[in-house]
LODREN-940306 format. One record per residue (C-alpha): x, z, y; residue number from 0; residue in one letter; chain. Coordinates in steps of 0.05 Angstrom, whole numbers. Layout:
% LODREN-940306
<r u="X" w="Z" v="Y" resi="NUM" resn="a" chain="A"/>
...
***
This chain:
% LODREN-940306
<r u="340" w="-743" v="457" resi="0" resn="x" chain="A"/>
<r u="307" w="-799" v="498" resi="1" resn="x" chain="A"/>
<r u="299" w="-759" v="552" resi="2" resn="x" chain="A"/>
<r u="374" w="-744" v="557" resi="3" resn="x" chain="A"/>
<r u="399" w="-811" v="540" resi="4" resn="x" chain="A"/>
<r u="353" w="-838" v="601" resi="5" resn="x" chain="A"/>
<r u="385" w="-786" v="643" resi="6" resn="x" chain="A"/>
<r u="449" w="-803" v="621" resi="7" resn="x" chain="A"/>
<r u="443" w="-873" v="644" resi="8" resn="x" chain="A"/>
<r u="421" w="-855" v="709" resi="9" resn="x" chain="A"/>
<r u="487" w="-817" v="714" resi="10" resn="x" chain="A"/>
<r u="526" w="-876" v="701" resi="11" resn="x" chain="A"/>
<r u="484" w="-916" v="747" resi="12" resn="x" chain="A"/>
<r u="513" w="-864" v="788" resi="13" resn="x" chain="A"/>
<r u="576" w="-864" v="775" resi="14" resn="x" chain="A"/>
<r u="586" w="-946" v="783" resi="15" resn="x" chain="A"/>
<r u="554" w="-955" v="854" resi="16" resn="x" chain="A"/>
<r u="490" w="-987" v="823" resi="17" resn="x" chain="A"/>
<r u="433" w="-930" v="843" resi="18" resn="x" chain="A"/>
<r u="414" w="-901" v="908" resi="19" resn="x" chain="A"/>
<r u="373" w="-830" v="922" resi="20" resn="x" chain="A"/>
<r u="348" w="-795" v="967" resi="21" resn="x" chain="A"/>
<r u="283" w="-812" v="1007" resi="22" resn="x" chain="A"/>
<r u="320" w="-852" v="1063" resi="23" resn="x" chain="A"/>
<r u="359" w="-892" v="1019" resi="24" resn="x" chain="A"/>
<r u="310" w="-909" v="965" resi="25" resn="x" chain="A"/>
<r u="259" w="-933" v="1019" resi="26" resn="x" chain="A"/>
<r u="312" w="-977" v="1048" resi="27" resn="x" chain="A"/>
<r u="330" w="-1013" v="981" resi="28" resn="x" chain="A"/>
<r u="262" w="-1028" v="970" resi="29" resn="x" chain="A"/>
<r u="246" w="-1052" v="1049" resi="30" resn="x" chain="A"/>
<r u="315" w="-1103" v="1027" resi="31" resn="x" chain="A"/>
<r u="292" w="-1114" v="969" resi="32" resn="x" chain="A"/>
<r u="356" w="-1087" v="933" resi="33" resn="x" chain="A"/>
<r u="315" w="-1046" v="892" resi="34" resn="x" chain="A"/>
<r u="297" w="-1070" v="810" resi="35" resn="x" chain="A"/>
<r u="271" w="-999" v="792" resi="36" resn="x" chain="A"/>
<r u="249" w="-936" v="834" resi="37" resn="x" chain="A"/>
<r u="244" w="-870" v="803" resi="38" resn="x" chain="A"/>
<r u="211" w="-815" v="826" resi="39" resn="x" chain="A"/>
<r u="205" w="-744" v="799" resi="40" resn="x" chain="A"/>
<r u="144" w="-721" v="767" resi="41" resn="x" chain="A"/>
<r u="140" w="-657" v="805" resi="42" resn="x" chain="A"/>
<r u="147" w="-690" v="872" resi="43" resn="x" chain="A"/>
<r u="90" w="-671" v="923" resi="44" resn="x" chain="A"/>
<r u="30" w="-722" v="923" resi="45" resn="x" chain="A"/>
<r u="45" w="-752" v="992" resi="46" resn="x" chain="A"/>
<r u="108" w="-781" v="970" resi="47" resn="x" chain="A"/>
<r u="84" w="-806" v="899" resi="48" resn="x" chain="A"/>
<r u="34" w="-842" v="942" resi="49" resn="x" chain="A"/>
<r u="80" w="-862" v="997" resi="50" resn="x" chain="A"/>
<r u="131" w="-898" v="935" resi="51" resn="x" chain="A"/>
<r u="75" w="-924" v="902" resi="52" resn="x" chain="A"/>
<r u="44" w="-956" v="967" resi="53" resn="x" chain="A"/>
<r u="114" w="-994" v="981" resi="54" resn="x" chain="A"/>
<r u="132" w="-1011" v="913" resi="55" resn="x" chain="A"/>
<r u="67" w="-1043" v="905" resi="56" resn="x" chain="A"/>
<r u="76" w="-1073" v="964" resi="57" resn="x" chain="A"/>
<r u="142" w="-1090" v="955" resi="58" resn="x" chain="A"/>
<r u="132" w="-1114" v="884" resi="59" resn="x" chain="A"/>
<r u="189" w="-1069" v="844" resi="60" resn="x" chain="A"/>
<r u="171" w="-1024" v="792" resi="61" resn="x" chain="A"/>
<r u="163" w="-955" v="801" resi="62" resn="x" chain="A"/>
<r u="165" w="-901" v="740" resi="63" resn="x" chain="A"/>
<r u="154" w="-823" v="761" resi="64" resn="x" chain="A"/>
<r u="202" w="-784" v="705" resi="65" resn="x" chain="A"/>
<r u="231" w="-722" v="693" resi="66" resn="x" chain="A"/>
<r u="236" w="-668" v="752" resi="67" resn="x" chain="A"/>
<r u="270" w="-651" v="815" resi="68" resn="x" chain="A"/>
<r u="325" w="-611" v="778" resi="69" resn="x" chain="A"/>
<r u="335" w="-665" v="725" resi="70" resn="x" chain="A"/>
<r u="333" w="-723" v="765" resi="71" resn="x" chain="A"/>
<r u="391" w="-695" v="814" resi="72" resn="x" chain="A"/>
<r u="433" w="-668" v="757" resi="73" resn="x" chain="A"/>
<r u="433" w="-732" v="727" resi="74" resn="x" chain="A"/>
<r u="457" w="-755" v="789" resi="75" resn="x" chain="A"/>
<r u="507" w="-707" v="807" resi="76" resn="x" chain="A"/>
<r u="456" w="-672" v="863" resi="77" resn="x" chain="A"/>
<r u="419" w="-602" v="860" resi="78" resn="x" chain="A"/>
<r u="357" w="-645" v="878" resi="79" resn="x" chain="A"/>
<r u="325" w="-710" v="880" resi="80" resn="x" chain="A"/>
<r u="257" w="-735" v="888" resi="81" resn="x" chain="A"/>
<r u="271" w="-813" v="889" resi="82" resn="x" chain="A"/>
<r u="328" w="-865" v="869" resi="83" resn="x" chain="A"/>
<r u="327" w="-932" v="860" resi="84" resn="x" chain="A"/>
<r u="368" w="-966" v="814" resi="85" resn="x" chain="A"/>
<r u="402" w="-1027" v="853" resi="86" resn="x" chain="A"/>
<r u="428" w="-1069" v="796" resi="87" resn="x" chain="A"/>
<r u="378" w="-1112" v="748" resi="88" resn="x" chain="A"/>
<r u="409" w="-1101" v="688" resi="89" resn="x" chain="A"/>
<r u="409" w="-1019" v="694" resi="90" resn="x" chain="A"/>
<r u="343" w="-1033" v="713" resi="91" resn="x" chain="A"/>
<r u="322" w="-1072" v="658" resi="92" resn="x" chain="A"/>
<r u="354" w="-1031" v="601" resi="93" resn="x" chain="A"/>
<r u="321" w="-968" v="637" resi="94" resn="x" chain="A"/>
<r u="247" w="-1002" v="627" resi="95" resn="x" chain="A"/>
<r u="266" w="-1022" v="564" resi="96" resn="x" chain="A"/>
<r u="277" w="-949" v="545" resi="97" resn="x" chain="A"/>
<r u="209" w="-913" v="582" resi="98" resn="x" chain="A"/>
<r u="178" w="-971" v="552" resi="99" resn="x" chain="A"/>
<r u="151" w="-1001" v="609" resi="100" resn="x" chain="A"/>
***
């Protein structure tokens, strides 16, 4: 139930222009600092859960790994996706507020 409603607000992050995915893109809101939240799927190789982690420490934005490949892009309207970053503070705060973090 928390699970879907989670995914469910990542969809209408989506849907009202206030998350960006793929690799590319998610690296760029957090190098502009346009990124309050990163996500990355759980069953994303090791490399990049290192390679987010690194620049969101770096960077300072919270980072959450969640769900899977298939999950995170269907929420999203994808096949795929192994990062987004939610680009709007309030999505991203109500999305902490809900994986507890």
């Amino acid at each position: 139930m928390i699970r879907d409603n989670i995914l469910s607000m990542l969809g209408l992050a989506k849907r009202s222009g206030n998350i960006v995915s793929g690799e590319f893109a998610t690296e760029k809101a957090i190098r502009t600092g346009k990124a309050f939240l990163v996500i990355i799927a759980g069953d994303a190789s090791d490399n990049t859960k290192k390679k987010f982690n690194d620049k969101c420490a770096f960077y300072r934005v919270p980072i959450v790994f969640y769900s899977d490949k298939a999950g995170l892009g269907h929420s999203l309207g994808y096949e795929l996706r192994t990062s987004a970053a939610v680009t709007d503070e309030g999505f991203a705060k109500a999305l902490m507020k809900k994986l507890d973090l």
